[in-house]
C-alpha positions as CSV (number, residue, x, y, z in Angstrom):
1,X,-37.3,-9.5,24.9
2,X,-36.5,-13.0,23.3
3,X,-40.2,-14.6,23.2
4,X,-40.3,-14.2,19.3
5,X,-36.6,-16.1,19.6
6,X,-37.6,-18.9,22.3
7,X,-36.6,-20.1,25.5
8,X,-33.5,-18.3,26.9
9,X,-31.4,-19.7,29.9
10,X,-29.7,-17.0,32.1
11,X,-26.9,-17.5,34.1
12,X,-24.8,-15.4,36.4
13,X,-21.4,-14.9,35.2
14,X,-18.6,-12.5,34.1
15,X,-20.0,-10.2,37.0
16,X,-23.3,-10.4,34.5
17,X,-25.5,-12.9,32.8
18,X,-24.9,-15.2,30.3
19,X,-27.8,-16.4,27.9
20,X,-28.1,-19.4,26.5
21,X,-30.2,-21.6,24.0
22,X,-29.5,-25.4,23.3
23,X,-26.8,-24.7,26.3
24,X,-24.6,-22.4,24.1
25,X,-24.1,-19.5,25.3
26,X,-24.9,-16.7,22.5
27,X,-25.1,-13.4,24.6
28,X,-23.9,-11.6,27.4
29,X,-25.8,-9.1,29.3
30,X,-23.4,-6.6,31.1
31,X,-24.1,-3.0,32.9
32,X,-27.3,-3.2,31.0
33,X,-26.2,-3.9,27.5
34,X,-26.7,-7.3,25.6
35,X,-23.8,-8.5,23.4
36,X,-24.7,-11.2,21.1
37,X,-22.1,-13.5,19.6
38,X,-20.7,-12.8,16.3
39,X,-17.7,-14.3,14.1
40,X,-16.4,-13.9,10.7
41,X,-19.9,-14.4,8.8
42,X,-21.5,-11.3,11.2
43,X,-19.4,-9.2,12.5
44,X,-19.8,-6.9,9.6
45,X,-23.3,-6.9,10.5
46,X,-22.5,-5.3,13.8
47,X,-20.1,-3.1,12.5
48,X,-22.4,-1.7,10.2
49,X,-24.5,-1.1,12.6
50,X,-21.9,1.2,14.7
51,X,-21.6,-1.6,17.5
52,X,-17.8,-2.6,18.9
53,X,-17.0,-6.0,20.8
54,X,-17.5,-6.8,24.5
55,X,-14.2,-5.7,26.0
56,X,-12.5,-6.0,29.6
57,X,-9.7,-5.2,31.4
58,X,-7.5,-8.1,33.1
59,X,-4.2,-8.0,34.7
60,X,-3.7,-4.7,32.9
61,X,-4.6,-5.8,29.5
62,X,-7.7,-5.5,27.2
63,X,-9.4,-8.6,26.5
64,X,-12.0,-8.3,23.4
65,X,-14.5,-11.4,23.1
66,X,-16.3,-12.3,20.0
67,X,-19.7,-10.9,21.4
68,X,-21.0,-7.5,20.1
69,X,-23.4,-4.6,20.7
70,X,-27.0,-5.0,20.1
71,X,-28.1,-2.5,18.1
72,X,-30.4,-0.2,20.1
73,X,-33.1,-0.4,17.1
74,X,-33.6,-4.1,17.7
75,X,-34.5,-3.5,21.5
76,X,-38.0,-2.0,20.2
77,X,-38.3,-4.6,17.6
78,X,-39.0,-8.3,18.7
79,X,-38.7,-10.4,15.0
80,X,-35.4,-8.4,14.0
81,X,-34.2,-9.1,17.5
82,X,-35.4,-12.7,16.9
83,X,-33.1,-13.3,13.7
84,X,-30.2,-11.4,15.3
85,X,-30.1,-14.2,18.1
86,X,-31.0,-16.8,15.6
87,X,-27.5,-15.3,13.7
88,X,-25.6,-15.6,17.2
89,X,-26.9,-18.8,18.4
90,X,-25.9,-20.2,14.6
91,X,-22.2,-18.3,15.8
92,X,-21.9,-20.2,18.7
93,X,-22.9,-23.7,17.0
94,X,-20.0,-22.8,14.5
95,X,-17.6,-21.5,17.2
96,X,-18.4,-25.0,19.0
97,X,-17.3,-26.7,16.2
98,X,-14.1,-25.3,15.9
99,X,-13.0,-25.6,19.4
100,X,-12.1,-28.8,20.5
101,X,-13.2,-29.5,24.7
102,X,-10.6,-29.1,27.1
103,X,-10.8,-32.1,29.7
104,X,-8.9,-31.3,33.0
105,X,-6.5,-28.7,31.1
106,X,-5.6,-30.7,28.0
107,X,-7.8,-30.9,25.1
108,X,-10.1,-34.0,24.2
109,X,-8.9,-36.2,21.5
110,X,-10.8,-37.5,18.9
111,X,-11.7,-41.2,18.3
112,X,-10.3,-42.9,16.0
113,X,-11.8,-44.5,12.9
C-alpha cells in the first residue's frame, strides 16, 4: 500500500503493528485499520474526513493517541495515500521535536552553549 510513499518498517506492538519511516513511527495498524499520525496542523484533515483518534482502554480509562483514521478513499488510491503518510511522517518529525528523550525515567538535558 505505501510503494508510492517508500520504504516502511513494521513492528509488532500495541497488540498491532507500528510503521515506521526514518525510524519514527507515523502509523499504527490495529484490527485491520491504519491510523496515521496527526497534530494540530492535520487533524482537521481527518476530521473532515469523518475519522476519530486511535483510542484504548487501560486500567478503566480511555486513552486517545494522536494517530487517526485513514480515510477508506485513500486505501484504493496510492499517491493520495502517499501524501497522507508524507503529512504524518512530517507529524512525527514535529512531535519529535517537541518531546525531549527520557533517559532511564528522567528526561535528557540539553547541552549547554
Amino acid at each position: 500500500m505505501f510503494t508510492a510513499f517508500g520504504a516502511v518498517d513494521v513492528r509488532r506492538m500495541f497488540g498491532g503493528f507500528g510503521l515506521f519511516a526514518e525510524d519514527l513511527m507515523f502509523a499504527i495498524v490495529q484490527d485491520g485499520m491504519i491510523f496515521l499520525k496527526a497534530d494540530e496542523l492535520t487533524s482537521a484533515s481527518f476530521a473532515r474526513e469523518g475519522q476519530g483518534a486511535f483510542a484504548y482502554e487501560a486500567r478503566g480509562r480511555r486513552i486517545s493517541l494522536s494517530y487517526w483514521g485513514l480515510p477508506d478513499r485513500l486505501y484504493d488510491d496510492p499517491d493520495e495515500l502517499a501524501r497522507w503518510a508524507a503529512d504524518a511522517l512530517a507529524a512525527a518529525r514535529r512531535a519529535r521535536t517537541k518531546t525531549p528523550r527520557k533517559r532511564g525515567g528522567k528526561s535528557a538535558k540539553m547541552p549547554r552553549g
